[in-house]
C-alpha positions, 0 to 999 in steps of 0.5 A: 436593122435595130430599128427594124427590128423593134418594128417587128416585134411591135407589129407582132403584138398589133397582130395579135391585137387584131385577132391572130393567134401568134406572130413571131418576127424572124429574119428574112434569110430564115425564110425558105423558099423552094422551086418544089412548092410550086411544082405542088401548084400543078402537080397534082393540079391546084383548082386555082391554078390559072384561075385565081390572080393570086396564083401562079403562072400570074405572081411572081414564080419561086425564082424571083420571089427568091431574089426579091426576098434577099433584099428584105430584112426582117420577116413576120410569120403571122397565124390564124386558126383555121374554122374547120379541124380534122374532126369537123371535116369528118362530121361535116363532110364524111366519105366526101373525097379531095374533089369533092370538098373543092367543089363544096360551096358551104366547106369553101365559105367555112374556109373563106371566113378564117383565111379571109381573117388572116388576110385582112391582119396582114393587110393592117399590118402592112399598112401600119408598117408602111406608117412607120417607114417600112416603104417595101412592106409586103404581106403575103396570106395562105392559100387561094384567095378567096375574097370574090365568090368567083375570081375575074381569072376564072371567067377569062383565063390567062390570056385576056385576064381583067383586073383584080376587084379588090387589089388592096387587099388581095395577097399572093399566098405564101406557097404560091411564090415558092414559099416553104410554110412548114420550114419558114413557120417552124424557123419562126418558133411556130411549127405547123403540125402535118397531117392537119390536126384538130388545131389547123392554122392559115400562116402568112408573112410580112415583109419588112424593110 
């Protein structure tokens, strides 16, 4: 446990290293998990819901995320700014509606830059706690993934899904297996503010053990 532990905290100076802007080690029982997070995944309807690998129905639900989860140890929150603010979305995209925004290729690459920064940390970081005996090193990112322009399950649906293009790199988010970020990042010391700010975050997490 000690040894996860310091492992933890080292991993959280590394993530720092590689560009995030705070890690915080915290035990994996602080996580919080919740079946109502993916309820928000279809109600209203997520755009990468059945159209995104790592999004539900195709990774693990809230349920089995959460008896997983109790077999971990210790936890990383990891934070990365997110490229657009409040402000930013107002003088870019004014008037521009929820629906709209989705559909936008330019907000979308904006968003892709930050949250593809954040995902590629997390898969450092958990090749770097796999070096160090973590052999059940899970990283876990924020939002849709976003690393194709085009995922191969919005091409084919649930049914006859082709694999992933990118398989080590690709993260589940948080959210998307019944994860609570606002709970989990305040209980690691590093709160999100709601509704977003001008100072937005991606959160993701590393498991470790």
């Amino acid at each position: 446990m000690v040894e996860v532990e310091q492992q933890a905290r080292a991993l959280a100076e590394r993530a720092v290293q590689l560009g995030a802007r705070a890690a915080q080690p915290l035990s994996a029982r602080a996580v919080v998990t919740d079946p109502r997070v993916t309820l928000k995944c279809r109600v209203p309807l997520c755009a990468g819901y059945g159209r995104n690998l790592m999004c539900p129905p195709f990774v693990p639900t809230a349920a089995e995320f959460a008896a997983t989860l109790s077999r971990y140890t210790v936890a990383l929150v990891v934070q990365q700014p997110i490229a657009l603010s409040a402000t930013d979305v107002a003088r870019r995209y004014g008037g521009k509606s929820l629906d709209e925004l989705s559909l936008s290729p330019d907000y979308q690459s904006v968003l892709a830059a930050s949250q593809n920064a954040l995902d590629d940390i997390l898969t450092a970081l958990e090749g770097e706690a796999l070096a160090l005996g973590c052999a059940f090193a899970a990283g876990f990112g924020g939002g849709e993934c976003r690393l194709c322009e085009a995922c191969v399950a919005a091409q084919t649906g649930t049914s006859t899904c082709e694999p992933c293009r990118k398989p080590f790199r690709a993260r589940p988010s948080m959210e998307a297996v019944g994860v609570d970020v606002l709970a989990t990042a305040a209980a690691a010391g590093l709160p999100i503010q709601m509704p977003a700010t001008d100072d937005p975050v991606w959160t993701g997490l590393l498991l470790l053990d």
